[in-house]
C-alpha distance (Angstrom), angle and dihedral (degrees) to the residues before:
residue distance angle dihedral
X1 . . .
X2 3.49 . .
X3 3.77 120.2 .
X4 3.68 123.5 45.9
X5 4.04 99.1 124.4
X6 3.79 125.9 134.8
X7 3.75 116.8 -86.0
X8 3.84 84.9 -131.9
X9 4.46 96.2 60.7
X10 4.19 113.1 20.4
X11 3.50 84.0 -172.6
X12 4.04 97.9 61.3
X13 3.48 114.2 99.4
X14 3.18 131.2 -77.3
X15 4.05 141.5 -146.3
X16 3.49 95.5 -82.7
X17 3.38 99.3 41.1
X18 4.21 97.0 49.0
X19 3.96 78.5 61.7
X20 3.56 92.0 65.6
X21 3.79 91.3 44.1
X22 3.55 86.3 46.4
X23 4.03 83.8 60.3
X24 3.79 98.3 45.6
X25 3.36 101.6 113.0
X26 3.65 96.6 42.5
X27 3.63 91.3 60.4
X28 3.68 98.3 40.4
X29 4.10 79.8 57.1
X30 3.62 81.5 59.5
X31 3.68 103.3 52.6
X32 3.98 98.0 -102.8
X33 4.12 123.1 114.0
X34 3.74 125.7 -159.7
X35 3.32 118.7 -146.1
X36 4.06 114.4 -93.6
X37 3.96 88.5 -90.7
X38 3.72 85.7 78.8
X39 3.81 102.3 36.4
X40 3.84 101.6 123.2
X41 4.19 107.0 -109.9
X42 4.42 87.7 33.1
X43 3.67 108.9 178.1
X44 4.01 103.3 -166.1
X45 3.76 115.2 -121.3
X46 3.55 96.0 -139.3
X47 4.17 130.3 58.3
X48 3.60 110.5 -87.2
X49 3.49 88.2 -161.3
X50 4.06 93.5 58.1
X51 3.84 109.0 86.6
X52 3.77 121.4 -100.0
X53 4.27 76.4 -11.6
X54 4.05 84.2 142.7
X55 4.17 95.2 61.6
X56 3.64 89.0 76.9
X57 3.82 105.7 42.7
X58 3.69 117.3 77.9
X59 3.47 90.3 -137.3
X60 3.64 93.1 60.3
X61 3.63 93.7 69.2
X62 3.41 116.9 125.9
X63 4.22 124.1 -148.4
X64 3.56 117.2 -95.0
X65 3.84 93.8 -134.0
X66 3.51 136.7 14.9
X67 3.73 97.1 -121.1
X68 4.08 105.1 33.4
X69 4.05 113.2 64.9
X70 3.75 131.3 175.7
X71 3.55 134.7 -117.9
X72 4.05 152.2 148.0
X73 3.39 129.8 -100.4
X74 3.48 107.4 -117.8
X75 3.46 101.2 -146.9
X76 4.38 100.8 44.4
X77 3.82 97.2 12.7
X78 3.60 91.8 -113.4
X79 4.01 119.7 163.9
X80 3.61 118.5 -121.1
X81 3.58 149.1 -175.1
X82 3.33 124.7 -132.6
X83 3.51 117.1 -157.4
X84 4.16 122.3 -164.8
X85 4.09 110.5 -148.3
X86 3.26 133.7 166.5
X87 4.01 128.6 -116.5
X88 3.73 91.5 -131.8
X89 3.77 93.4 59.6
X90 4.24 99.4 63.6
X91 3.70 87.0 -141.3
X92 4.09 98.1 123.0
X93 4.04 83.9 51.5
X94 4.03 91.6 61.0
X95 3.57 95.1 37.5
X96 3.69 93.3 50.0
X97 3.81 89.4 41.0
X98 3.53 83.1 75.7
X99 3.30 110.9 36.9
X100 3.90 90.6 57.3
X101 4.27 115.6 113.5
X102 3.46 85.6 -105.3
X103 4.15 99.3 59.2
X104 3.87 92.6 18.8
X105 4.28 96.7 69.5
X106 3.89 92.7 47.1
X107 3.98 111.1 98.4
X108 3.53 93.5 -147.0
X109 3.75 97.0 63.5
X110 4.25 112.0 92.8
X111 3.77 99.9 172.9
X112 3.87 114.6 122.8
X113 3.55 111.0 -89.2
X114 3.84 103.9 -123.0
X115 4.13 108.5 -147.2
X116 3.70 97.1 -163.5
X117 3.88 151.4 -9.8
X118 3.37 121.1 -130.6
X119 3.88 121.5 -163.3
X120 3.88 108.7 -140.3
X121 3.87 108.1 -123.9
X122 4.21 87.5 -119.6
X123 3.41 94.0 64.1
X124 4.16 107.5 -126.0
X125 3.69 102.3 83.4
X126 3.71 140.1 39.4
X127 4.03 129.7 -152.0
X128 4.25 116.0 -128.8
X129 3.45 105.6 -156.8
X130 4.04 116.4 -165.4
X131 3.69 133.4 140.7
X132 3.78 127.1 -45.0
X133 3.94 108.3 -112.5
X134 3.72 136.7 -177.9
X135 3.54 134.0 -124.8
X136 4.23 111.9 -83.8
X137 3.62 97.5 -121.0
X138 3.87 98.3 43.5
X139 3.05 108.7 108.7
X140 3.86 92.8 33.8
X141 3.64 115.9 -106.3
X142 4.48 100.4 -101.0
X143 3.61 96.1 -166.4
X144 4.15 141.2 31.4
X145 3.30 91.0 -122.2
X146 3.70 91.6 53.1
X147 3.43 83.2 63.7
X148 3.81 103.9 46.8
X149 3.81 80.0 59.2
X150 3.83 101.2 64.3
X151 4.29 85.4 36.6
X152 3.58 92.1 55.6
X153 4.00 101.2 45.7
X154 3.92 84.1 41.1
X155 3.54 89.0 62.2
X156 3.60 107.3 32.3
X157 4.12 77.6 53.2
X158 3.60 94.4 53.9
X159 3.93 92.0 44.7
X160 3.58 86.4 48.8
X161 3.74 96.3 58.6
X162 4.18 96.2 48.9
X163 3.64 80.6 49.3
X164 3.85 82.7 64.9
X165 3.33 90.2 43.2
X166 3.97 97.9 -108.9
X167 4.09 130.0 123.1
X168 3.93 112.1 -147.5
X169 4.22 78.9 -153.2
X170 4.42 82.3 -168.6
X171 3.64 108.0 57.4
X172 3.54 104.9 148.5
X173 3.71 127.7 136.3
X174 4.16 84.6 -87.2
X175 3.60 88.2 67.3
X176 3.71 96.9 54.6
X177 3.47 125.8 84.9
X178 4.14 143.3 -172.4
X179 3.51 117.8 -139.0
X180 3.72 94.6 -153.3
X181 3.87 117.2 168.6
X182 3.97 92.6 117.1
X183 3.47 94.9 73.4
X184 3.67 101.6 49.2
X185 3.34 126.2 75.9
X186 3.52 104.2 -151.4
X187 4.26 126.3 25.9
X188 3.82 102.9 -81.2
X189 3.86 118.9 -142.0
X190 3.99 114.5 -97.7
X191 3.41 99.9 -148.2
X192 3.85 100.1 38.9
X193 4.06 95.9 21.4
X194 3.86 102.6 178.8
X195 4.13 80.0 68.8
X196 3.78 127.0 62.0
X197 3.01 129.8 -108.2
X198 3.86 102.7 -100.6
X199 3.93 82.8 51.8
X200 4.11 85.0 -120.7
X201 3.77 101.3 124.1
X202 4.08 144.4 -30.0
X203 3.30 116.3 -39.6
X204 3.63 100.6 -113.4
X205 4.20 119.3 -144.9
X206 3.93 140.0 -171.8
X207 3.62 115.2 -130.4
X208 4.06 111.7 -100.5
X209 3.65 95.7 -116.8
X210 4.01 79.4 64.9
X211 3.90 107.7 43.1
X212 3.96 97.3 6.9
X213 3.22 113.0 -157.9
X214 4.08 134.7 -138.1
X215 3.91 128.8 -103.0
X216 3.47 130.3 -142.8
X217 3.28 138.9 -169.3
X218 3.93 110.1 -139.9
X219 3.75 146.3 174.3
X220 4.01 117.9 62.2
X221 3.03 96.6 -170.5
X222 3.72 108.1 121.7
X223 4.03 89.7 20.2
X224 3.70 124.8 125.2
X225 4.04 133.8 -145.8
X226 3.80 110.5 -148.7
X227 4.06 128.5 -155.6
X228 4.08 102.2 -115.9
X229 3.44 84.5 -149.7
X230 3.47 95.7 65.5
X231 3.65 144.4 66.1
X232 4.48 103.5 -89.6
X233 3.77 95.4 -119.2
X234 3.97 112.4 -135.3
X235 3.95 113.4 -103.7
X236 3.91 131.2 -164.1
X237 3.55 114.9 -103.9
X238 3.76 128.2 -115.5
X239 3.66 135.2 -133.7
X240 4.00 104.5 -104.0
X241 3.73 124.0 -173.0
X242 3.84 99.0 -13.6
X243 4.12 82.5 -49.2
X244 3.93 129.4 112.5
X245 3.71 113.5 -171.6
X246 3.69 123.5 -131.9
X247 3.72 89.5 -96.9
X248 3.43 96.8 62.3
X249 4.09 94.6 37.1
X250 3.90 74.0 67.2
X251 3.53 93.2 42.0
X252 4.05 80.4 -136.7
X253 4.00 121.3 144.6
X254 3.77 115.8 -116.0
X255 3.93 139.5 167.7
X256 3.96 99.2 -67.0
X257 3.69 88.7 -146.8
X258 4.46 83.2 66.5
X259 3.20 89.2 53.9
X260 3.39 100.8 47.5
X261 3.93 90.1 54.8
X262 3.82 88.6 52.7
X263 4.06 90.9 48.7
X264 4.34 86.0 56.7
X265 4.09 90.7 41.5
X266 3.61 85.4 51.4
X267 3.73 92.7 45.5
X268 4.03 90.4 56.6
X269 3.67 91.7 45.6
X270 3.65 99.6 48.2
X271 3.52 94.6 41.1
X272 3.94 104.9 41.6
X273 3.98 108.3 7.7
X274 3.82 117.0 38.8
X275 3.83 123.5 -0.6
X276 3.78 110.2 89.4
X277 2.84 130.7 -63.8
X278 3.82 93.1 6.4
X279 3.85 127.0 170.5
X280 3.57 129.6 -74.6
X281 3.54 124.2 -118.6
X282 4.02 106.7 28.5
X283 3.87 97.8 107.1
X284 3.94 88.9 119.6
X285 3.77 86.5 75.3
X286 3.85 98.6 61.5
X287 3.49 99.8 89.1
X288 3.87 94.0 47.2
X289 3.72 96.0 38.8
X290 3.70 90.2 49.9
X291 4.10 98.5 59.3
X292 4.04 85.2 43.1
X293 4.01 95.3 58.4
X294 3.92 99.3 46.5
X295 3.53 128.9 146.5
X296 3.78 100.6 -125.1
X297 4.38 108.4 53.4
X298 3.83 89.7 -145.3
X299 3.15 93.0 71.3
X300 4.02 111.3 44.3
X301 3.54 108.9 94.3
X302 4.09 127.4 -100.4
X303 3.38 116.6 -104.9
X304 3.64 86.8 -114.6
X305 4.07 91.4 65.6
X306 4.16 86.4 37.0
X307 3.65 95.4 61.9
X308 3.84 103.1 53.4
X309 3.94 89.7 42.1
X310 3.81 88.6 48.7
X311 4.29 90.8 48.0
X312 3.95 88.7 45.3
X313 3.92 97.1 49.1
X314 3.95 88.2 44.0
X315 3.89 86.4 54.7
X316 3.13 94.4 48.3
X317 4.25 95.3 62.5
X318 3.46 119.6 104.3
X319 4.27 111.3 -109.0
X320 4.18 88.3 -117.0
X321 3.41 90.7 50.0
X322 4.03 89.8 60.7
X323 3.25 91.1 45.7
X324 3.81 90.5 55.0
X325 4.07 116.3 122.9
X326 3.76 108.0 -105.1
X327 3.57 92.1 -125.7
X328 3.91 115.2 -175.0
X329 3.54 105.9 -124.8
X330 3.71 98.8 -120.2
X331 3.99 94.1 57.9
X332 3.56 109.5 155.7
X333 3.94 103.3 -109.3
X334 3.41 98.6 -132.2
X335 3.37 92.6 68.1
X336 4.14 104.2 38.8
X337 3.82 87.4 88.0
X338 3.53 103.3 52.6
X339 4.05 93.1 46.2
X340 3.97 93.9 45.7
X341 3.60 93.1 51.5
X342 4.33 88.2 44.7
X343 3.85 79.4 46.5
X344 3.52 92.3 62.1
X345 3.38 101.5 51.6
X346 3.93 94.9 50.5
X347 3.56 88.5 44.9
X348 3.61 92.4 63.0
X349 3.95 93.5 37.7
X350 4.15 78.3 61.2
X351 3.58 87.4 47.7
X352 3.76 96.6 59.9
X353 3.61 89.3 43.5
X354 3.87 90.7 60.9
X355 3.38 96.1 -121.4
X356 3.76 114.4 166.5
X357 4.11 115.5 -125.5
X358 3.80 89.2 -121.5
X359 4.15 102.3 51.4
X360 3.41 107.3 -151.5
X361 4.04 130.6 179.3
X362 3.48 126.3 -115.2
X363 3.70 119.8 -94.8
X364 4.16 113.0 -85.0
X365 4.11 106.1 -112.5
């Protein structure tokens, strides 16, 4: 759906995004603002006729999916994302699921919180609207321990949702995201998100291990809610992240819940153990990650055996090795000096701030 703009201006609007101009008023009725882009009547800042002329206005950038949008909060200024799905697919029924007071006050549960549901006025879709978030690995992560962080709320989210009896069946790295406004210290930009906001400078951040951030696991899409009372049925699995599991190689139904614990073993081994050029410093994972990504789904570990293994190997790392740089493993080496030995001296500035190895958030009220 994306595409569709004059040859003349690639940064006019296109199909997708008329529909949320279309829609402007509607959601300004509801207390949300899109940026001027989508005000209905927008006259570009910049020449359309000037080449590439729209990379450098804010107002010449473009959604980053035809279905998710972003816009303020009237009433607190808070960014949001919009997301269009429709009524056919159940997905607003598992994201609200957990969003509700019951789910939303337990610390275990990392789905996006969704703020509100908006019925679209023609009657097929509806609109979640929840926080805007960033991708996980952006910024990088600067410590190990960073890392263990987003690991452990990824799989004490996952293990949360079997609990409640429903397979993600698509969680890859895509369907994570950091909810990040902590550590900067003014509104970043959500289309160009090194920038701010008001497109007047760098978007300036603290380092995690300061103002850590929260985790969520997002996108329902292709989830499924199960009766407890009843046998799980078997499902096909997807592809996730660039990734099809075994199951699916053998286009062979299996317990969706198996392959969702080889979809977040895969995650931690393509991320931080073997896809070039990896991260330093994650060997401790191996042994875990290696029972979670086997062949034969009877025999990976639940999610309720995968999260005391994974707390018991993270207690059993040494403090310095948390506090380890995350290096990527194909650093240029002419530079690994000079950032250990900066390293060092922020590590200790986070030392004497008492900040804990593993930087977690405080709990949601």
């Amino acid at each position: 759906m994306q595409g569709d703009r004059p040859l003349s201006d690639p940064y006019a609007l296109d199909a997708s995004e008329e529909w949320w101009t279309e829609h402007f008023e509607f959601l300004k009725e509801h207390g949300y603002l899109m940026r001027s882009r989508y005000h209905p009547g927008w006259k570009p800042s910049y020449n359309p006729k000037v080449l590439y002329g729209g990379m450098f206005a804010e107002d010449g950038q473009n959604s980053i999916h035809y279905a998710i949008m972003d816009a303020l909060r009237i009433s607190d200024s808070l960014v949001v994302a919009m997301k269009r799905v429709k009524i056919s697919t159940g997905e607003d029924q598992i994201a609200t699921l957990f969003s509700n007071d019951a789910h939303n006050s337990d610390p275990h549960n990392h789905c996006v919180r969704i703020i509100e549901v908006l019925p679209v006025p023609e009657g097929n879709e509806k609109i979640l609207v929840m926080a805007w978030m960033r991708e996980v690995m952006d910024p990088r992560f600067r410590t190990v321990g960073e890392a263990v962080q987003f690991l452990k709320e990824m799989v004490e989210g996952l293990q949360y949702m079997h609990q409640n009896n429903v397979a993600h069946r698509d969680c890859s790295m895509n369907n994570m995201a950091m909810e990040a406004n902590a550590m900067y210290t003014r509104q970043y930009h959500p289309i160009r998100p090194k920038k701010r906001y008001d497109w007047s400078g760098r978007a300036l951040h603290h380092s995690r291990t300061r103002c850590p951030p929260r985790y969520y696991l997002i996108d329902f899409g292709q989830s499924r809610m199960y009766d407890s009372s009843q046998l799980r049925p078997t499902e096909y699995a997807l592809k996730s992240g660039g990734y099809t599991p075994p199951e699916g190689l053998a286009d062979t139904p299996c317990d969706p819940f198996a392959t969702d614990v080889f979809l977040l073993g895969n995650l931690m081994r393509t991320t931080f153990l073997d896809v070039q050029p990896g991260i330093s410093g994650f060997e401790f994972l191996r042994p875990l990650v290696k029972d979670m990504v086997v062949d034969d789904p009877s025999k990976r570990p639940t999610m309720d055996e995968v999260v005391p293994r994974f707390s018991a190997i993270i207690d059993k790392v040494p403090w310095w090795k948390l506090r380890a740089r995350a290096a990527k493993k194909d650093e240029f080496l002419l530079v690994k000096p000079f950032r250990a030995v900066y390293h060092v001296f922020w590590t200790a500035s986070m030392m004497f701030l008492l900040k804990p190895a593993i930087p977690s958030p405080k709990p949601l009220h």
